[in-house]
C-alpha positions as CSV (number, residue, x, y, z in Angstrom):
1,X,30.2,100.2,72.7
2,X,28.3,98.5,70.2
3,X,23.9,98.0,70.3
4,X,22.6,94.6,68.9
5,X,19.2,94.0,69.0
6,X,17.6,90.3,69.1
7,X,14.6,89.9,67.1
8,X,12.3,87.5,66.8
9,X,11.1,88.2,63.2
10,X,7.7,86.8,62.5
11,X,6.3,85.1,59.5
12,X,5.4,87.0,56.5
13,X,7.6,90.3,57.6
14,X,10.5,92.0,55.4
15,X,13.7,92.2,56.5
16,X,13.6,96.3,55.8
17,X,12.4,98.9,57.5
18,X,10.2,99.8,54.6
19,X,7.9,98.5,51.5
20,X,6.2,100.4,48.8
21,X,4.0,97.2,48.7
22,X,2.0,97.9,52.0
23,X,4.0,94.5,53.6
24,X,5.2,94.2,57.2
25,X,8.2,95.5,58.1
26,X,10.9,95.5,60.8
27,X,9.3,99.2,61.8
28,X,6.2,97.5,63.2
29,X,8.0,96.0,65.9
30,X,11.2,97.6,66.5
31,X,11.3,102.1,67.2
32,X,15.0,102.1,68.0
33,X,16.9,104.8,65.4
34,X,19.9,104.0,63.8
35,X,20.1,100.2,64.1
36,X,20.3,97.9,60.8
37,X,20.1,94.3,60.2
38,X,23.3,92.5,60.1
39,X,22.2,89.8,57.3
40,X,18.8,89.0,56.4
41,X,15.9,86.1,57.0
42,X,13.6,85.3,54.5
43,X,9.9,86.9,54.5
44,X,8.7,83.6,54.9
45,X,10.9,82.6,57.7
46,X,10.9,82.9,61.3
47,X,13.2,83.4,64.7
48,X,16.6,85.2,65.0
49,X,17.5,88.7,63.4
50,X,20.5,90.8,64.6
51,X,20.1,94.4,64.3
52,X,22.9,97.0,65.4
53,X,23.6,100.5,64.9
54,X,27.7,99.5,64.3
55,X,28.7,98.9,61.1
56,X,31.8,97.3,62.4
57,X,29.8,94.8,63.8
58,X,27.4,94.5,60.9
59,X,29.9,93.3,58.5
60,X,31.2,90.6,61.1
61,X,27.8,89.0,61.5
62,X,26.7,89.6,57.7
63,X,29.8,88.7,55.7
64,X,30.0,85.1,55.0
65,X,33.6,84.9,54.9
66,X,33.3,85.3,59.0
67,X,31.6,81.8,59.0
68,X,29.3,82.5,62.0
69,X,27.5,79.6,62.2
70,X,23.3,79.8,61.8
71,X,21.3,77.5,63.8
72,X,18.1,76.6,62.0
73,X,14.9,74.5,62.9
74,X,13.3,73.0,59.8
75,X,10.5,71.5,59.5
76,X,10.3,69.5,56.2
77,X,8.1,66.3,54.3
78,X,8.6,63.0,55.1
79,X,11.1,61.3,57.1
80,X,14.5,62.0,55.1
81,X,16.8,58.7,55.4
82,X,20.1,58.5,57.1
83,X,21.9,58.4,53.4
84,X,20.0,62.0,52.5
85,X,20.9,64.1,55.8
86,X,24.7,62.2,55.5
87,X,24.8,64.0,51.8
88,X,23.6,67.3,53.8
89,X,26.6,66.7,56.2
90,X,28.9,66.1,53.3
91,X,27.8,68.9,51.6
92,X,25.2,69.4,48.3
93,X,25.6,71.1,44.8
94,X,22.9,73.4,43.9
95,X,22.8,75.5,41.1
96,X,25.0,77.9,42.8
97,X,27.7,75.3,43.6
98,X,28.5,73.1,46.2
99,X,28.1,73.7,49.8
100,X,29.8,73.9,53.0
101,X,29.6,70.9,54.5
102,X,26.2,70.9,57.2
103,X,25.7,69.9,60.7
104,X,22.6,67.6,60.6
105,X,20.7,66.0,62.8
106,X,17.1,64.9,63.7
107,X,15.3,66.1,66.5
108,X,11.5,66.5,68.6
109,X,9.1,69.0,67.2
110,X,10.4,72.2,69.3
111,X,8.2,74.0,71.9
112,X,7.1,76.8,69.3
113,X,4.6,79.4,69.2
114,X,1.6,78.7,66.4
115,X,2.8,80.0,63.1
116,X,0.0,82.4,61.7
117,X,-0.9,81.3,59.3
118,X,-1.0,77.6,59.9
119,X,1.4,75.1,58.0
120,X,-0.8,73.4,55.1
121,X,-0.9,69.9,54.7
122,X,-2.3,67.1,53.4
123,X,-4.0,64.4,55.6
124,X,-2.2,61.4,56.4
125,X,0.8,63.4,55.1
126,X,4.4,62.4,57.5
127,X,6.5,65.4,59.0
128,X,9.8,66.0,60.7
129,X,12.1,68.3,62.3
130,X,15.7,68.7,61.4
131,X,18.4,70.6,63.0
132,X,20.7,72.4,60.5
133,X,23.4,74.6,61.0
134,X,25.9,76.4,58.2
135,X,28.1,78.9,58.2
136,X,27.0,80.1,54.5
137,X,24.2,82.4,53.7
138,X,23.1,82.0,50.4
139,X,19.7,82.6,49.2
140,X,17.3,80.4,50.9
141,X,20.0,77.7,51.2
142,X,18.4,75.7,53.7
143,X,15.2,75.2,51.7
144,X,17.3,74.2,48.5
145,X,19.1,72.0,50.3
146,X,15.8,69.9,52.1
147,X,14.1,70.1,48.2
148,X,17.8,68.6,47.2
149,X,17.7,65.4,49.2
150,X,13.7,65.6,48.3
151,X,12.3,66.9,51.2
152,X,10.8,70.4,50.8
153,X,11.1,72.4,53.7
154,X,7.6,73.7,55.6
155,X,8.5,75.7,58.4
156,X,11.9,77.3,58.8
157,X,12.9,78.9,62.3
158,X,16.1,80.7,63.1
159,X,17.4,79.5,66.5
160,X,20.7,81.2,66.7
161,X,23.6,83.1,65.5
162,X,26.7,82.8,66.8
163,X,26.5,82.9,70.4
164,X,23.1,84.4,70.2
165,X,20.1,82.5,70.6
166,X,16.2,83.3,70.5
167,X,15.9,82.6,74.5
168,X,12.1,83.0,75.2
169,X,11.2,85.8,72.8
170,X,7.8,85.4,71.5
171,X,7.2,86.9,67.9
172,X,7.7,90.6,67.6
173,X,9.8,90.9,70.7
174,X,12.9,92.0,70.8
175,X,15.8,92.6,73.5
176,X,19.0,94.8,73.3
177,X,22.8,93.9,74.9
178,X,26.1,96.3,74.7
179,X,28.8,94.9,73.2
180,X,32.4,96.4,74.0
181,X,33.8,96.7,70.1
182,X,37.7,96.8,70.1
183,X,39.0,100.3,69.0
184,X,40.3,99.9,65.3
185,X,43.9,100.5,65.7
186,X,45.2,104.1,64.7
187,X,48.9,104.5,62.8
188,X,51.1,106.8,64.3
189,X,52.3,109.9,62.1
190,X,55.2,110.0,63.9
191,X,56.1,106.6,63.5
192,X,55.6,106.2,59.6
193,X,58.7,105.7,57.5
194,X,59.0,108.7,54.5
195,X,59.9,107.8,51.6
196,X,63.9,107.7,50.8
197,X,64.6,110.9,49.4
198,X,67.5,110.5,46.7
199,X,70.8,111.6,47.7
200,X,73.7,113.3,45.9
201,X,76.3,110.4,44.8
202,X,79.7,110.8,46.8
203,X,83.0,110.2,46.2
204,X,85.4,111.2,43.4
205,X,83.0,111.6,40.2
206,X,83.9,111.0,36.6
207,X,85.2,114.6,34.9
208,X,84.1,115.5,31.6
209,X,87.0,116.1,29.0
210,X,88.0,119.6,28.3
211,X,86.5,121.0,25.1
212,X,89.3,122.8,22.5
213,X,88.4,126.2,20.8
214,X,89.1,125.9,17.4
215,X,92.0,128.0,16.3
């Protein structure tokens, strides 16, 4: 059995359970030994963080190649046109290279807690929420990608990984599940093929000429 812990990582906290820098850290709000995050969120992000104490498990949610799909809210400037979020949906090329195509879509300002501290912005100044989920986890992706299409992200909340989702964690809580991990399959000594061992040629072999003594 594996343990993954759901997190709802606050604003302003490192993805590390420690900081020479006197910043907040995953150990303020989670005492469980032995778990580790499987990926990371950005200290200035908010929402879903996986920790488990399988490394197995780990590497599945953390290696890209998986394609586990990330569910964010994001809250950006403006009102980005149909023709912006269909290049999002296509796929944009950042300095990194192009991405994975996107799942795009606008939606309602979400039922969120108040991020401390507040968003800044300017008076008179139009907002909106996107949906956006990738299966890549590059380096603050989903900012680059809003400031792409010109529309710089403001807020960004994790809603889900995978099949896990926040639920109705508040910031700093957290909740735990078992997951059965399949049991990495063993070879069988008895089983494994040797090596062929050379064998001695049969049959009638060649004879060597007789050697003459001199007289």
């Amino acid at each position: 059995m594996a343990l993954i812990i759901l997190l709802n990582k606050p604003f302003n906290v490192l993805t590390q359970f420690t900081d020479t820098n006197g910043r907040a850290t995953l150990a303020t709000f989670v005492d469980r030994p032995g778990v580790y995050p499987a990926g990371r969120l950005d200290y200035d992000s908010e929402g879903l963080l996986l920790l488990t104490d399988n490394g197995q498990l780990q590497a599945r949610i953390a290696n890209p190649d998986n394609k586990m799909e990330k569910t964010y809210w994001v809250q950006v400037e403006g009102i980005p046109s149909d023709e912006s979020l269909e290049n999002l949906r296509r796929g944009v090329t950042l300095n990194d290279g192009p991405t994975r195509p996107a799942q795009v879509r606008r939606i309602e300002e979400p039922a969120l807690w108040p991020r401390n501290p507040p968003v800044r912005q300017r008076n008179n100044d139009s907002l909106s929420w996107l949906e956006i989920r990738i299966s890549e986890g590059r380096n603050r992706q989903v900012r680059r990608m809003t400031a792409h299409i010109g529309h710089p992200t403001l807020r960004l909340v994790r809603a889900a990984i995978g099949p896990w989702s926040l639920g109705d964690l508040k910031p700093g809580e957290w909740r735990s599940e078992e997951i059965h991990m399949p049991a990495t399959p063993r070879r069988n000594r008895n089983n494994q093929q040797r090596p062929s061992q050379s064998k001695r040629p049969t049959g009638n072999l060649p004879t060597r000429p007789a050697r003459r003594r001199p007289n």
